[in-house]
LUMSEMI-363514 format. One line per field, with one value per residue (C-alpha): residue number from 1; residue in one letter; chain; x, y, z. Coordinates in steps of 0.05 Angstrom, whole numbers, m for minus. Layout:
BEGIN
finu <- [NUM|...]
nudo <- [a|...]
guse <- [A|...]
x <- [X|...]
y <- [Y|...]
z <- [Z|...]
***
This chain:
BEGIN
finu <- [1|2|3|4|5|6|7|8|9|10|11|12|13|14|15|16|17|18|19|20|21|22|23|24|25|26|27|28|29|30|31|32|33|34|35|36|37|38|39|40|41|42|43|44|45|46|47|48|49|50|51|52|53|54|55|56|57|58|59|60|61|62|63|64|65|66|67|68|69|70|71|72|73|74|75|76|77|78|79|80|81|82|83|84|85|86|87|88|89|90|91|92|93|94|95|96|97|98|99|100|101|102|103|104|105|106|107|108|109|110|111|112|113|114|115|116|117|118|119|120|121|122|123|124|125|126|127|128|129|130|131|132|133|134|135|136|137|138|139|140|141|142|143|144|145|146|147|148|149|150|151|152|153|154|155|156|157|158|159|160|161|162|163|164|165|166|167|168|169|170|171|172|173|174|175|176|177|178|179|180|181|182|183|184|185|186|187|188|189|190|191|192|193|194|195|196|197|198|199|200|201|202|203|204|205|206|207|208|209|210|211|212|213|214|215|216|217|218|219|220|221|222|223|224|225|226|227|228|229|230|231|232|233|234|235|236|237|238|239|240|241|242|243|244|245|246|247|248|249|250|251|252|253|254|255|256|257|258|259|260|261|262|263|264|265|266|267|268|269|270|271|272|273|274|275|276|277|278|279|280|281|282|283|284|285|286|287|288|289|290|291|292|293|294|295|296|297|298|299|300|301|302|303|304|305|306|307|308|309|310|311|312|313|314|315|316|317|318|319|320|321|322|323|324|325|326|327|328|329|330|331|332|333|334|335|336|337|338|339|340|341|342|343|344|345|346|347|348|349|350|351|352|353|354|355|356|357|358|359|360|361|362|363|364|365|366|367|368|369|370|371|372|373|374|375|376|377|378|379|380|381|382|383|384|385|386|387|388|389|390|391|392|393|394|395|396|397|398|399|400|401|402|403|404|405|406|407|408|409|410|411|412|413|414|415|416|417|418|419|420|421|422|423|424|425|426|427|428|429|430|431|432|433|434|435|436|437|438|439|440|441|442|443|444|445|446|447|448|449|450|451|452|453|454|455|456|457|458|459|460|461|462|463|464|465|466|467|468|469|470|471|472|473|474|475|476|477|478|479|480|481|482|483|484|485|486|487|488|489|490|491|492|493|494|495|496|497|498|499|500|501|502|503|504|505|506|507|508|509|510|511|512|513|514|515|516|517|518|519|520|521|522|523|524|525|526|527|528|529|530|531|532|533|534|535|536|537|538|539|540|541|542|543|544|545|546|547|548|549|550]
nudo <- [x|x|x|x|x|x|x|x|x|x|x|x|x|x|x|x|x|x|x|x|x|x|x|x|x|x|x|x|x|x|x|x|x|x|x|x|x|x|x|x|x|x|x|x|x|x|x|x|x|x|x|x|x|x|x|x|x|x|x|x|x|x|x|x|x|x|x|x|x|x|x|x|x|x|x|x|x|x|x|x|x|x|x|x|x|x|x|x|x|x|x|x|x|x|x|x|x|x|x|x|x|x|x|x|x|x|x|x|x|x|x|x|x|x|x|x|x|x|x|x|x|x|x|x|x|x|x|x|x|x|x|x|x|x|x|x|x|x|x|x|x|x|x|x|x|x|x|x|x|x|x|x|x|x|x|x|x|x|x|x|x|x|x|x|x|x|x|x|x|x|x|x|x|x|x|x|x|x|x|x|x|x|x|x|x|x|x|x|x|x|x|x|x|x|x|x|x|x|x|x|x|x|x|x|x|x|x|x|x|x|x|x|x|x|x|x|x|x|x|x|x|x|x|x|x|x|x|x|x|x|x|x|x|x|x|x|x|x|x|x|x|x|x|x|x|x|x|x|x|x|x|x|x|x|x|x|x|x|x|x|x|x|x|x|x|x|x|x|x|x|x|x|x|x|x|x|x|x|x|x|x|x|x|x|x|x|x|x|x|x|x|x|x|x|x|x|x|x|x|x|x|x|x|x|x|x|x|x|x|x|x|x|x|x|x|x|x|x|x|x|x|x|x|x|x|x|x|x|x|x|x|x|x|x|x|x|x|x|x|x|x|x|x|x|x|x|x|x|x|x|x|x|x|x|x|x|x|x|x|x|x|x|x|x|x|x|x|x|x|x|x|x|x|x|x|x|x|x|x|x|x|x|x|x|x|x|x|x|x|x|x|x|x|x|x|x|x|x|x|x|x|x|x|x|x|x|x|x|x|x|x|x|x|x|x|x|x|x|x|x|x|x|x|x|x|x|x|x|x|x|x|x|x|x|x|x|x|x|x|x|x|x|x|x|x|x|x|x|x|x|x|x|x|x|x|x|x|x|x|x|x|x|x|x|x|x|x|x|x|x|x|x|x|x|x|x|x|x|x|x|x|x|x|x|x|x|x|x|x|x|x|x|x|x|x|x|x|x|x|x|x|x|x|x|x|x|x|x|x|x|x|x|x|x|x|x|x|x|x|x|x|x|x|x|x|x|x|x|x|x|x|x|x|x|x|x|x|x|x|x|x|x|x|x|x|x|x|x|x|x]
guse <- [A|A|A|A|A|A|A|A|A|A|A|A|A|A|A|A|A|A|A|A|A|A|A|A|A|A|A|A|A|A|A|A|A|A|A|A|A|A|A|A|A|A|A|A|A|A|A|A|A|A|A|A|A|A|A|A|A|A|A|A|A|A|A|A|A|A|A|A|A|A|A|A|A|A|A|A|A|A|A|A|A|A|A|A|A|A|A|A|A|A|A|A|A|A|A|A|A|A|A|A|A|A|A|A|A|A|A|A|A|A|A|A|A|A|A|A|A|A|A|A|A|A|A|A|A|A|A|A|A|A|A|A|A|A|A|A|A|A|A|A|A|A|A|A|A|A|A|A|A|A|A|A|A|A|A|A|A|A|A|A|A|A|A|A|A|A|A|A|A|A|A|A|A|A|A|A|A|A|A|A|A|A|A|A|A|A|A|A|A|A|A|A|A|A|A|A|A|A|A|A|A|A|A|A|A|A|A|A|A|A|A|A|A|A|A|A|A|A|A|A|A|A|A|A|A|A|A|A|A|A|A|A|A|A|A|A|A|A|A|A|A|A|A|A|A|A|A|A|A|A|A|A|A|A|A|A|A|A|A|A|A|A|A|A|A|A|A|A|A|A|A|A|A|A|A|A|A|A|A|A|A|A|A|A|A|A|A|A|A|A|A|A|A|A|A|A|A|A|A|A|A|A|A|A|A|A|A|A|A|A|A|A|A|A|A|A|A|A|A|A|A|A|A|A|A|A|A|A|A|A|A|A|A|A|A|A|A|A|A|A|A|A|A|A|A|A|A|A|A|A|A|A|A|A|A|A|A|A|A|A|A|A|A|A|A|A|A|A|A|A|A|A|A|A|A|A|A|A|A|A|A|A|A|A|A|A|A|A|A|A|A|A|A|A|A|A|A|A|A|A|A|A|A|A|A|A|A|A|A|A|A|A|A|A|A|A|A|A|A|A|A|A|A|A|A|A|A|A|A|A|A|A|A|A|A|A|A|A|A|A|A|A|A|A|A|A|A|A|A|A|A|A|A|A|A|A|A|A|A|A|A|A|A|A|A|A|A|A|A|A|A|A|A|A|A|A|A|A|A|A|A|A|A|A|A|A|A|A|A|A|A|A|A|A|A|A|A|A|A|A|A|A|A|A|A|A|A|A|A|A|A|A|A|A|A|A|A|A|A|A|A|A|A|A|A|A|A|A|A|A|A|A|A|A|A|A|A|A|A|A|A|A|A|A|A|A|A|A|A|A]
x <- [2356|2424|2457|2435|2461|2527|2589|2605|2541|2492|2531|2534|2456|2439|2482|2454|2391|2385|2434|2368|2318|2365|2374|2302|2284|2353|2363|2302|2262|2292|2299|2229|2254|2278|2332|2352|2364|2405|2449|2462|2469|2519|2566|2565|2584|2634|2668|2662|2699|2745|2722|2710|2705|2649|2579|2538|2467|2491|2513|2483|2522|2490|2506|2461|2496|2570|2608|2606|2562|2571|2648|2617|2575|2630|2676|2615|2607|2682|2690|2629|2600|2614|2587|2564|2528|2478|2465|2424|2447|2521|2500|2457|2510|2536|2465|2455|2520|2488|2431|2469|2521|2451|2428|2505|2510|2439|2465|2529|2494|2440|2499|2502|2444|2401|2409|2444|2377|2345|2388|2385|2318|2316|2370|2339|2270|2312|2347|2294|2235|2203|2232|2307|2308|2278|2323|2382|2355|2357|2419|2413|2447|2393|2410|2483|2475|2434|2486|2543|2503|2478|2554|2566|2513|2536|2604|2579|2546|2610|2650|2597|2620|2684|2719|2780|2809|2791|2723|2737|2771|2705|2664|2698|2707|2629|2617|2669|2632|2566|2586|2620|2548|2496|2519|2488|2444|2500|2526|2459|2426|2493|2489|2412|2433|2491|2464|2402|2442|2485|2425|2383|2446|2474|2538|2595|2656|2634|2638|2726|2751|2722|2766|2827|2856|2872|2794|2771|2832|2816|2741|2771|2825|2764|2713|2766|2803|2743|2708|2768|2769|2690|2694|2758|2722|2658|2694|2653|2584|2580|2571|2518|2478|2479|2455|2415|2390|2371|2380|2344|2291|2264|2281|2242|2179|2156|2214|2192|2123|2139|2116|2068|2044|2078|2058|2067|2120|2080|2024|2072|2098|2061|2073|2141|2169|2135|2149|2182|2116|2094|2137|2146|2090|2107|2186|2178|2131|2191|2235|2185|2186|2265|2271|2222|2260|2330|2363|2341|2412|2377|2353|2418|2403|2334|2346|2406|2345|2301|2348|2363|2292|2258|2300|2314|2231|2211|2259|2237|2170|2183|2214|2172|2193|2180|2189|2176|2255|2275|2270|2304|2368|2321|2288|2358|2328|2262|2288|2312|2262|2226|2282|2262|2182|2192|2234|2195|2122|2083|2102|2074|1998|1956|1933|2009|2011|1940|1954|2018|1981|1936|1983|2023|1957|1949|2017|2009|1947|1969|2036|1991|1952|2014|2031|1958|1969|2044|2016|1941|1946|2005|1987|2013|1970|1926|1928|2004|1988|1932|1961|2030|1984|1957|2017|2046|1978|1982|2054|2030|1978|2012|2062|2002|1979|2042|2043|1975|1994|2061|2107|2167|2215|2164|2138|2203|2217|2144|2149|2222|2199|2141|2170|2235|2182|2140|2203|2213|2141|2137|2203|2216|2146|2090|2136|2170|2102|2067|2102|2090|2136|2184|2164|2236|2272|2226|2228|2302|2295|2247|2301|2347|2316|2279|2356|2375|2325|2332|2407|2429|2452|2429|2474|2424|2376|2316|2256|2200|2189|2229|2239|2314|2309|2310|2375|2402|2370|2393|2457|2485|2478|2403|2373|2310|2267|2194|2146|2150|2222|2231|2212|2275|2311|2297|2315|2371|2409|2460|2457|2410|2363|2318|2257|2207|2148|2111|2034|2008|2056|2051|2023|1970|2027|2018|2082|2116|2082|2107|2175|2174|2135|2198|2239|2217|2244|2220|2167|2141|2092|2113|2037|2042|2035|2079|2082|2115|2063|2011|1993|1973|2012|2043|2110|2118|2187|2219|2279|2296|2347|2366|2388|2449|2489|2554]
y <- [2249|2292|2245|2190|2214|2250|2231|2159|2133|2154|2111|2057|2052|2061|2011|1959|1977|1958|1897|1874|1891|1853|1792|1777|1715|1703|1634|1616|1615|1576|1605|1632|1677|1633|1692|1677|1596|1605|1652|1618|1559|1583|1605|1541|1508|1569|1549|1466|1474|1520|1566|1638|1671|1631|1635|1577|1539|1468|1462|1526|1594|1640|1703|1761|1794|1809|1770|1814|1776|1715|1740|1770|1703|1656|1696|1688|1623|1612|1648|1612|1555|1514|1494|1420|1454|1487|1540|1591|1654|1648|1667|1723|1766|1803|1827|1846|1886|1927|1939|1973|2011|2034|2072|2087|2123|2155|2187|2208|2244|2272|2303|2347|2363|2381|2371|2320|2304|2303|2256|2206|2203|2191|2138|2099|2101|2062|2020|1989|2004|1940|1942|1954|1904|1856|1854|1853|1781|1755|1732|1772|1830|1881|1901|1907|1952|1996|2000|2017|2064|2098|2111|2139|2189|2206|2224|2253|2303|2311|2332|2386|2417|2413|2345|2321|2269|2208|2222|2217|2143|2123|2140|2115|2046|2052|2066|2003|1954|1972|1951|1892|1872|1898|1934|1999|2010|2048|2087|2103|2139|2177|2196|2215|2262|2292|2308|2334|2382|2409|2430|2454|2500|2503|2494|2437|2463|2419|2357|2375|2332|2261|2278|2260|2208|2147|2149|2130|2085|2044|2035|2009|1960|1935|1922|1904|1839|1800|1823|1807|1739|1725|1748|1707|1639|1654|1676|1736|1703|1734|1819|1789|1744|1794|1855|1806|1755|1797|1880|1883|1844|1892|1954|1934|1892|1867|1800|1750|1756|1826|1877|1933|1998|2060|2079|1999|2033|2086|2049|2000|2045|2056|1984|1978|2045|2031|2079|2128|2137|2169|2230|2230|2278|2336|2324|2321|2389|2419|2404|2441|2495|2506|2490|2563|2596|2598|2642|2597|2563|2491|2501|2465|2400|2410|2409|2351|2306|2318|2306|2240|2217|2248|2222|2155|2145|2162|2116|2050|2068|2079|2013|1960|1892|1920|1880|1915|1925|1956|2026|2014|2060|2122|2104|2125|2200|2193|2176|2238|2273|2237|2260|2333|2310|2288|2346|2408|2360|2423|2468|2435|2437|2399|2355|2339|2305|2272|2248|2214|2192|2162|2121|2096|2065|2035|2003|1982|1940|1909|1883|1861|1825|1796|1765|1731|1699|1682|1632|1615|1601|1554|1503|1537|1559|1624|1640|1652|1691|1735|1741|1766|1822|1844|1862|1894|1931|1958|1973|2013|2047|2077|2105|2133|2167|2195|2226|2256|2279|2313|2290|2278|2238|2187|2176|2163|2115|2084|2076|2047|1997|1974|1962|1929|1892|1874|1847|1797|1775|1766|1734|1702|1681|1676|1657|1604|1574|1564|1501|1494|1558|1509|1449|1443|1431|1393|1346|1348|1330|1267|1244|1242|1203|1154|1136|1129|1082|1032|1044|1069|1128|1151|1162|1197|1258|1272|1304|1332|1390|1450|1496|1518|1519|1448|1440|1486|1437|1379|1394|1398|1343|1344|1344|1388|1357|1355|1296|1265|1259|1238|1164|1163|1197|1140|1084|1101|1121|1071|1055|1079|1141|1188|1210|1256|1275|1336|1315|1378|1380|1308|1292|1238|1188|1126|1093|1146|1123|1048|1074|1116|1047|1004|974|1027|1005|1060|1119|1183|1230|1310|1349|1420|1482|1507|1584|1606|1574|1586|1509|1456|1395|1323|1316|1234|1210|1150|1104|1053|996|994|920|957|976|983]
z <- [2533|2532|2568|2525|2459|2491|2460|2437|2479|2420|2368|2417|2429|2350|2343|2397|2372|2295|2316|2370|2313|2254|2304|2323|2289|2257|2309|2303|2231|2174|2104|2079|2020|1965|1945|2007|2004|1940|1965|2024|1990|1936|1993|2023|1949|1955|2023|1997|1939|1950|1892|1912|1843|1805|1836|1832|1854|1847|1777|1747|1744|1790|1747|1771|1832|1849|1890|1954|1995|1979|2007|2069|2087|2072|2121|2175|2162|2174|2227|2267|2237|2171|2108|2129|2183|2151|2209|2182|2221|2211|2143|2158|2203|2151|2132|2212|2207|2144|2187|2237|2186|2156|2226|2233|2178|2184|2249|2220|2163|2211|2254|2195|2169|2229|2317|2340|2386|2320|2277|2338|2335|2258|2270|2321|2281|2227|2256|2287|2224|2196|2124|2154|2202|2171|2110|2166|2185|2114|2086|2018|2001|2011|2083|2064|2008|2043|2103|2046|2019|2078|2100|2015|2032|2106|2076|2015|2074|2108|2046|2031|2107|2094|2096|2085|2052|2095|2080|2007|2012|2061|2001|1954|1997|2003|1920|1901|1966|1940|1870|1894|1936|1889|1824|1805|1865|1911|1844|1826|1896|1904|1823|1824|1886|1863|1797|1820|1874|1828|1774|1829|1863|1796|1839|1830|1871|1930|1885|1878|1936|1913|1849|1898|1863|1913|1924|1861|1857|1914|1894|1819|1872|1903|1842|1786|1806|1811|1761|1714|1753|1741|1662|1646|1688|1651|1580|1585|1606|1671|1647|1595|1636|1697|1647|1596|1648|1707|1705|1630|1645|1710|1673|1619|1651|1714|1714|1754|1764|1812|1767|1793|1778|1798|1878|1898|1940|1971|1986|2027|2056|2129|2145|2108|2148|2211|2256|2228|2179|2253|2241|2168|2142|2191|2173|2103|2112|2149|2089|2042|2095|2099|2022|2010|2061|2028|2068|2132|2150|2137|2072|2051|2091|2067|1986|1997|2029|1986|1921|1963|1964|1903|1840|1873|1902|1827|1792|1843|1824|1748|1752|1727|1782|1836|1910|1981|1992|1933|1956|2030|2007|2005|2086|2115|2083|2102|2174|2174|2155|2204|2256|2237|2241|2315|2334|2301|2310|2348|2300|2235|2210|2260|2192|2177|2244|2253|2173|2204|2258|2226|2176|2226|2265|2193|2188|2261|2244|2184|2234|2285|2229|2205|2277|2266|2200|2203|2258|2249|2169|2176|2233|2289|2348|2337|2404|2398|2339|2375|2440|2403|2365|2432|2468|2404|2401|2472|2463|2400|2440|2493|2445|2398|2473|2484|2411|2417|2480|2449|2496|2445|2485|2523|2446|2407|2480|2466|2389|2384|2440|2398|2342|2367|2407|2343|2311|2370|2369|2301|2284|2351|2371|2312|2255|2291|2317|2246|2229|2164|2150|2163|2113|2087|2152|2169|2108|2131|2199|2182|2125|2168|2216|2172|2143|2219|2232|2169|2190|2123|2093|2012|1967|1926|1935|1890|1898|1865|1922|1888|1941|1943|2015|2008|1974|2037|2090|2050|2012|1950|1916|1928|1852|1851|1784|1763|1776|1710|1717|1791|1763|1716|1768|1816|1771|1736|1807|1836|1913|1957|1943|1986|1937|1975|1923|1931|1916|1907|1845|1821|1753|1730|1698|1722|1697|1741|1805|1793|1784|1853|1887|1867|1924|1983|2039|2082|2073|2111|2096|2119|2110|2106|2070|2007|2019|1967|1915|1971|1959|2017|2000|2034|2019|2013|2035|2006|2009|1964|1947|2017|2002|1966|2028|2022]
***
């Protein structure tokens, strides 16, 4: 293992590693998280009109995040693809290269705070840990924010040992990035650790080098121009509807229909963290360990960890909405604690490991599960689905051997294999085989070739199927509307118009049905399941007033 994580080769192989985990699946499944649709949608408005300041789905302002993303994709997209493309994964790249700045910067912090064997370990469990890289295949900004504030942390560690002043600009890059991807949530992990250092060593002098002022001047020159920009385009709209409209709401209740009760987190958390839930117990033992021992030269690494993953775990669970991600900036910490787990393993309590253990079997299961029902419960082939789950599981069980046998090198080998194996099974085999996970592209594929066979192309795009996914597959003009208005929508259109009416959703007006029946020229019926509602439905595609060519 020395000569694997010697010199520059280390970074290297973290590196490759969350990219392979991040990229599994990004080819090859469509849009399944509707966060996901509108924000790749609203850079492709971005990159079609020209307009990089104002964020927008269609025609409605799309003011809940920063523009930093939206930035980030439209550069991908650029750079390899374009907007009338559609292409999925040009859009997801920048959430890939998060994912790897996350294990990056995990490994620079770990240099640090414990042996470089150690922090490799606790990198590599990231970069490749269900949670992380799966949120570096979805173009959001989750992966990204995590990967800026992963590198905020690793340099907060450096400046506590002493460095100098490029350090200080990296973080403050990192502190005015994350604001300009996400808001608070970079600010508020580096805050809630700081603060909780300096009342527990009732120390600040460490804290004097990020008052060097061309760092907090270059985080203002990266947040400030747009967010002038954005509040002068919106006359102010954009501050209130991102604090009104989306922040106050989760603060205060669970917004969206995501609220849960406090532990949600935890109780995710063997298959969220898979593996490094294999090595977490017996690290985050070690950290109580070298936190009682203060004179032990790694009680300092020990108390900044644990003010990195206390304050921050407690205020995502606090936190009324509450989805699987939203604590990802704290599993660069618990990575490392992990690192420690695996390293100092046969010299914790036998229970801390066997509790481990047994969690990570847990997590395991439920992933193997997952395989099973990504394909079997949405037409695909459950064979695919089970035979994926079996070579995951025996993947899983050799590694689970080599951990019970304590052989620490053959396990981390065993357990990073089976879970960057899990992510290629999963998102490269299962998810792609249950066809109905793909309803919206398909609905796209058969409009498409239902106008090339009547020869025509509509001029109009309405449909009673919601999904923003849909607008993505179709384009922008598509107009997303209920059932009782898809009639209206229909008649009152000029030229040629593709309807496609989502059954499971249609009402019991009559009148409505006539006006969707009038001068269809051409229909197909798309069956499949919506899985966002959880509904089985037939999407019926229409055109009409083909007559009106040209």
């Amino acid at each position: 293992m020395d000569q694997l994580i010697a010199g520059r080769k280390a970074w290297w192989v973290i590196g490759a590693l969350a990219a392979l985990a991040a990229l599994a699946g990004v080819f090859t499944v469509q849009p399944l998280d509707r966060d996901e649709a509108r924000y790749a949608q609203a850079t492709a408005q971005m990159l079609e009109t020209g307009n990089f300041v104002d964020i927008r789905f269609q025609d409605d302002p799309r003011n809940k995040k920063p523009v930093g993303i939206y930035w980030m994709q439209a550069l991908s997209v650029g750079l390899l693809s374009d907007a009338d493309s559609r292409q999925i994964w040009a859009y997801r790249i920048p959430s890939v290269i998060g994912a790897m700045l996350a294990a990056l910067g995990c490994f620079w912090a770990g240099t640090r705070l414990m042996s470089r064997e150690a922090a490799f370990a606790a990198a590599a469990m990231l970069a490749v840990s269900a949670m992380m890289a799966t949120e570096g295949g979805i173009a959001k900004t989750d992966a990204m924010v995590v990967g800026l504030t992963t590198m905020a942390m690793a340099a907060l560690v450096q400046l506590r040992h002493g460095a100098g002043w490029r350090t200080v600009l990296i973080f403050w890059a990192m502190m005015g990035l994350g604001v300009l991807v996400k808001g608070p949530v970079t600010p508020m992990i580096a805050g809630l650790t700081t603060a909780v250092l300096v009342l527990w060593e009732r120390r600040i002098d460490w804290l004097k080098p990020l008052l060097f002022w061309p760092g907090p001047a270059l985080a203002m020159l990266i947040v400030l121009p747009w967010f002038v920009a954005i509040q002068i385009s919106t006359d102010g709209a954009f501050l209130r509807d991102a604090f009104s409209g989306d922040l106050a709401p989760k603060l205060v209740s669970g917004a969206e229909s995501h609220g849960a009760w406090p532990g949600y987190h935890l109780l995710l958390l063997s298959l969220t963290s898979l593996p490094i839930i294999y090595f977490l117990i017996p690290g985050l033992r070690k950290l109580v360990d070298d936190v009682r021992d203060s004179q032990n030269e790694t009680s300092d690494a020990a108390r900044f960890l644990l003010a990195w993953i206390i304050p921050a775990w407690l205020a995502f669970e606090i936190l009324p909405t509450k989805l699987p991600h939203y604590v990802l900036p704290v599993y660069p910490a618990l990575a490392l604690a992990a690192g420690l787990g695996w390293k100092y393993a046969s010299e914790m309590p036998a229970w801390s490991r066997y509790a481990s253990l047994v969690f990570g079997v847990f997590g395991a299961t439920l992933f193997a599960v997952l395989m099973i029902l990504s394909v079997s419960n949405y037409g695909g082939d459950p064979i695919v689905g089970i035979a994926s789950a079996g070579i995951f599981a025996v993947l899983t069980l050799g590694a689970i051997f080599e951990i019970l046998r304590a052989r620490k090198v053959p396990a981390l080998a065993l357990i990073i294999i089976a879970a960057l194996g899990g992510h290629v099974l999963l998102r490269s085999v299962a998810i792609p085989s249950g066809p109905d996970l793909d309803l919206s592209q398909r609905v796209a594929n058969a409009a498409t070739h239902l106008q090339s066979t009547q020869g025509v192309a509509a001029r109009h795009v309405v449909s009673s199927y919601t999904e923003p996914s849909l607008v993505f597959a179709l384009g922008t003009e598509t107009r997303l509307v209920e059932f009782r208005e898809l009639g209206d929508q229909i008649e009152s259109a000029d030229g040629i118009v593709l309807s496609i009416e989502d059954t499971a959703r249609s009402g019991s007006d009559f009148a409505v049905f006539d006006q969707i029946e009038t001068n269809v020229c051409a229909r197909r019926e798309v069956p499949g399941v919506n899985y966002s509602r959880g509904e089985e439905t037939v999407l019926i595609i229409r055109l009409h007033n083909c007559e009106q060519e040209g």
